[in-house]
N, C-alpha and C positions, 0 to 999 in steps of 0.2 A: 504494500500500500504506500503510495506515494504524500506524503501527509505535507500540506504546508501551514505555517503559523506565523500571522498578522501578529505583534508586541511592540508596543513601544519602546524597550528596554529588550537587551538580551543579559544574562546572569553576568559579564563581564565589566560590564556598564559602571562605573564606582557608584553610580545613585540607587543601582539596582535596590530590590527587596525582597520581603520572603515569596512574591508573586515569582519573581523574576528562578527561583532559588526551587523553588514547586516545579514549573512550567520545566526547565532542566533537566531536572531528574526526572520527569515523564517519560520526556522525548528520548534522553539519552536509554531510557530501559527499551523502548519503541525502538530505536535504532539497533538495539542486540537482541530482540525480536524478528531479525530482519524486514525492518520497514526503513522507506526513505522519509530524512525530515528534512526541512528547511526551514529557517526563522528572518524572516524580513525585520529588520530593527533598525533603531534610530545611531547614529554616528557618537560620537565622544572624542574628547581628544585624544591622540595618538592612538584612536583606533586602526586596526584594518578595514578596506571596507570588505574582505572578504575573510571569513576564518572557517577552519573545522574545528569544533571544540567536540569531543566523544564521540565521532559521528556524528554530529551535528553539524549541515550547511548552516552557518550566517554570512548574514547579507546584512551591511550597516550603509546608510546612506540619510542623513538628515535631520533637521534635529527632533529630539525626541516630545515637546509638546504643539509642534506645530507642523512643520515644511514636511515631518519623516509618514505622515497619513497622506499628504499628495503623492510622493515618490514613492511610495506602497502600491498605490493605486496603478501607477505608473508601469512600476517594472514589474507587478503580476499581468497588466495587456501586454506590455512588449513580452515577455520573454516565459513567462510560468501558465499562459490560457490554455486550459485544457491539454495540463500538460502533468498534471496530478488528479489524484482522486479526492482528496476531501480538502477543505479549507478551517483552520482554528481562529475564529476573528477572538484573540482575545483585548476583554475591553477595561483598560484602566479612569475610571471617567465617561471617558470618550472611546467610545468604538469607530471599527473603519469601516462602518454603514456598509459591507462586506453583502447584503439585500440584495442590492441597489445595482450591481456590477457583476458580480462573482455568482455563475453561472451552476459550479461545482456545488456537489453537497454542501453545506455548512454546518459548523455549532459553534457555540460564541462562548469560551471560558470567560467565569469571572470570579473574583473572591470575592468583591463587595459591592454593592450600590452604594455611590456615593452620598447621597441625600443630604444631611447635614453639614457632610465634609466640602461644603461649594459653601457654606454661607462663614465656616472656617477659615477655610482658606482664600478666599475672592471677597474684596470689596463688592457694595452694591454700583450699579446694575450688573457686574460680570456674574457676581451669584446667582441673579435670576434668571442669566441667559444660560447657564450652567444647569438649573432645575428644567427650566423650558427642554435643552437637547435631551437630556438624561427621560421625560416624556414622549418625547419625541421619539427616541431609538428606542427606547422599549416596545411603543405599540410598533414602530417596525420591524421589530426581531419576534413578535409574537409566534410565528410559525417556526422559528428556529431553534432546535435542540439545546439548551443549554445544562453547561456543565461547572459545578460548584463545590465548595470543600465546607462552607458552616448551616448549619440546619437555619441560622438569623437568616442569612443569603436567599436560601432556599423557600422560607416564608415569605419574605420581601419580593420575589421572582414568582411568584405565585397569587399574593397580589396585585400585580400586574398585570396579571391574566397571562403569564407565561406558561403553559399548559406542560412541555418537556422539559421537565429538569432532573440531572441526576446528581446525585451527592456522591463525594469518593471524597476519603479522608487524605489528611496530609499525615507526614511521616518527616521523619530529620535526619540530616548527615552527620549528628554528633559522633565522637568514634570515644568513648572511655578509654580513657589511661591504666594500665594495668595493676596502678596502686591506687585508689582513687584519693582528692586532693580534700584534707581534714578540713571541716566548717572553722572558720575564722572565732578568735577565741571572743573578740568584741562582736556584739549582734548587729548583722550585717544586709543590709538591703541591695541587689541589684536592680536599675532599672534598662531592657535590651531593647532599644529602638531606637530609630531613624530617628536624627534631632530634625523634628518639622513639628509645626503650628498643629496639629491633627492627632499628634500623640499625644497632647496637653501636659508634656512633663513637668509645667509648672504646676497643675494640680500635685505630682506626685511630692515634688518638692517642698511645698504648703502643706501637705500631710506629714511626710519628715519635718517639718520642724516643729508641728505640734504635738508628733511622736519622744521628739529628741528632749524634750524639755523635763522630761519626766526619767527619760532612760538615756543608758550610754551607749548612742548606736552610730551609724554611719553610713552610708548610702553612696553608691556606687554607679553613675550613669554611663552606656558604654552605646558607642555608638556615635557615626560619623553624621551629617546632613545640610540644614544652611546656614549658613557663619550668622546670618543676620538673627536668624531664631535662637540659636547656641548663645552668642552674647546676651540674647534677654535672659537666658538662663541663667546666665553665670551673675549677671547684672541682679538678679533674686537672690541668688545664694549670696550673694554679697550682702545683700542690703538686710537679709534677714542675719546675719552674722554666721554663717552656717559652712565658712568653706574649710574648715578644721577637719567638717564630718561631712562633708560632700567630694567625692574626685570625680572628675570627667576623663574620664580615659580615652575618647575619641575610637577610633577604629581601630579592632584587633582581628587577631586571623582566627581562625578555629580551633588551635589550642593555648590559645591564652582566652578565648571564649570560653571552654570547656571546663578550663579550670576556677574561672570570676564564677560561673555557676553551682560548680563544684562548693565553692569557699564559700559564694553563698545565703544565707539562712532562709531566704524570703526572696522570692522575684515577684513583682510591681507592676502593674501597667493601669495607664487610668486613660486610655484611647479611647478618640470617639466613637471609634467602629473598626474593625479590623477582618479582613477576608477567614482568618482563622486562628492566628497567633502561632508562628510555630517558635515564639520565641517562648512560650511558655509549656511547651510539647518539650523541648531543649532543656527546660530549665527540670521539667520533672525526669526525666530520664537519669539525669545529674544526680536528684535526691533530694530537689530543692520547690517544696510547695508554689502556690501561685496566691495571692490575692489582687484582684483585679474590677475592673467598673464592670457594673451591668449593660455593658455593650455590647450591640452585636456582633460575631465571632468571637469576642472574649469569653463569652458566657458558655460557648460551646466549648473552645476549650479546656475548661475545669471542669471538675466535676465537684460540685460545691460538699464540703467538710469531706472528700474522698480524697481528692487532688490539692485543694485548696477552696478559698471562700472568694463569694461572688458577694460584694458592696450589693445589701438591700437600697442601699441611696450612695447616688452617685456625689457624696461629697467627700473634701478631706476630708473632715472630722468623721464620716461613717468611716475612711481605709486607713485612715490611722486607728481608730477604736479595734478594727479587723487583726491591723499585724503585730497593735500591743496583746491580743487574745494570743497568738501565734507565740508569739517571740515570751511572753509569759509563762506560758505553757507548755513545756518540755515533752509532755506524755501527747495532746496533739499534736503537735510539731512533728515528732517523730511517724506517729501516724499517718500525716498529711505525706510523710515525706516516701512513705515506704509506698501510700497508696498511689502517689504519684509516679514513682517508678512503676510500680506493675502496671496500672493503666494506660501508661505513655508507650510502654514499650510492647503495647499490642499493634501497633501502628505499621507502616512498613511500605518501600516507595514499589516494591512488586506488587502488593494486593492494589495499591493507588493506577500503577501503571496498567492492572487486568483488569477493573475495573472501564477506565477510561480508554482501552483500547477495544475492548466491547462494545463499547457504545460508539467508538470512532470506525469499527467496521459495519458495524449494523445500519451504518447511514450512509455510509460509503458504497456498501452493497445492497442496500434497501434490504436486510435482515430485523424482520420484527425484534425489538429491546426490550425488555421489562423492570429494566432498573430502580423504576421508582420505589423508594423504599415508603410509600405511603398508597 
């Protein structure tokens, strides 16, 4: 099967995300299945515009929120028309109205509906022009297969009147260390995300210091994104007097990730919405609970007092009240921590990858699907 995929980003991308980090490990299992993939994506500096990363074709040419969906458009009529079997329009925001042109089978991956996250991130009127398209493309994807990783996702796509949708879990590339790395002897918060306006890591930081005031802890932000957001961050921790007990670590590789989760106690996240979290899939595998907002995809990830606690109110004061329970309590903690391991590591990017390639031949070959798990 000849499979192509429309992305903004490919995983090589430095702004990439866990979307980018998913979609990868898909294709890459799809290509040692013997199937052909290709990824049309947006350019970066000192990109190539051509690479094989695991069997993987990319193709990079343009930038990634704007010029790189015309030149998509582009170089699938010059050179890719009916020259594959199925098409993946995956959609960050903005899809590549993939309807409208693209001839070929379709399904349209996606982690999240943006909804809130346009009045977050975009001044008015670009917020509303942002709500307007996101109407827009959905009732014209209505006919088209889609494919998803959090049950939030999958309601929200539903009510839309999106009729095909299938859910397939996400899984992580964590690899344990063969000693694993001792919980920090001071009680220790990590928080793992992209520094942008949308992961609201000033709420987390506003919860830490109503935390700190009481106990001796320390919080640990890792994670690269926009200089101009990062500085408001730091610009907080400053003014709250708090950078004693706050570091910003910036960008680390996969085993100094492994082991900040490792070390420790509690991983954090107070996002507006998240396609799935697999930063908190990561963190349990570790040993390391979650507490997190009542957000969509967040809330799919935990499994609340099994994995960790899901905030009945999305405030600091409710997740700090949550991780002084946590970090108090020795005998849940440990619980949290054990349940989180076993539950996390049911997960797995094969059963992800047969999943979603089921449903990408069944459309490819016009093979009746029954994936809906409802």
């Amino acid at each position: 099967m000849r499979i192509l995929i429309f992305n903004w980003k490919d995983i090589n991308n430095p702004t990439s995300g866990g979307a980018e980090v998913a979609t990868h490990a898909l294709a890459k299992i799809w290509v040692q299945k013997g199937h052909s993939v290709t990824l049309l994506s947006s350019s970066f500096p000192d990109a190539k515009d051509k690479e094989q990363l695991d069997g993987v074709n990319i193709i990079r040419q343009g930038r990634p929120e704007t010029t790189h969906f015309l030149w998509a458009f582009w170089y699938y009529q010059r050179y890719l028309k009916g020259k594959i079997d199925i098409v993946i329009d995956q959609i960050h925001w903005v899809p590549f109205f993939t309807p409208l042109y693209v001839k070929e089978p379709k399904v349209a991956l996606i982690f999240e509906i943006a909804k809130n996250l346009w009045d977050i991130n975009l001044f008015f009127p670009l917020s509303t022009i942002g709500h307007l398209t996101e109407t827009l493309y959905l009732a014209l994807y209505r006919q088209i297969p889609f494919l998803t990783a959090a049950q939030s996702t999958y309601d929200e796509l539903k009510t839309s009147r999106i009729e095909n949708v299938t859910i397939f879990p996400l899984a992580t590339n964590i690899n344990l260390p063969p000693a694993p790395y001792p919980k920090e002897k001071i009680r220790t918060l990590i928080s793992l995300n992209r520094l942008a306006p949308i992961k609201q890591i000033e709420l987390t930081i506003k919860a830490f210091y109503l935390l700190s005031r009481n106990l001796d802890t320390q919080l640990w932000i890792v994670g690269r994104g926009e200089q101009k957001y990062e500085n408001k961050m730091k610009k907080l921790v400053k003014n709250l007097g708090l950078e004693s007990k706050i570091t910003f670590y910036g960008y680390v590789n996969e085993k100094k990730k492994t082991e900040l989760l490792q070390r420790a106690w509690i991983i954090t996240s107070t996002s507006a919405r998240e396609g799935w979290g697999l930063n908190i899939i990561e963190a349990g595998i570790c040993g390391t609970p979650a507490v997190v907002y009542n957000s969509p995809g967040l809330r799919n990830a935990v499994r609340n007092y099994v994995t960790g606690i899901v905030c009945q109110e999305n405030t600091p004061e409710c997740l700090a009240s949550n991780l002084k329970k946590i970090i108090t309590d020795s005998k849940l903690r440990e619980q949290l921590s054990l349940g989180a391991q076993k539950w996390n590591r049911q997960y797995s990017w094969d059963k992800s990858a047969k999943i979603t390639l089921d449903v990408l031949q069944s459309i490819a070959f016009q093979r009746p699907n029954s994936r809906d798990p409802h």
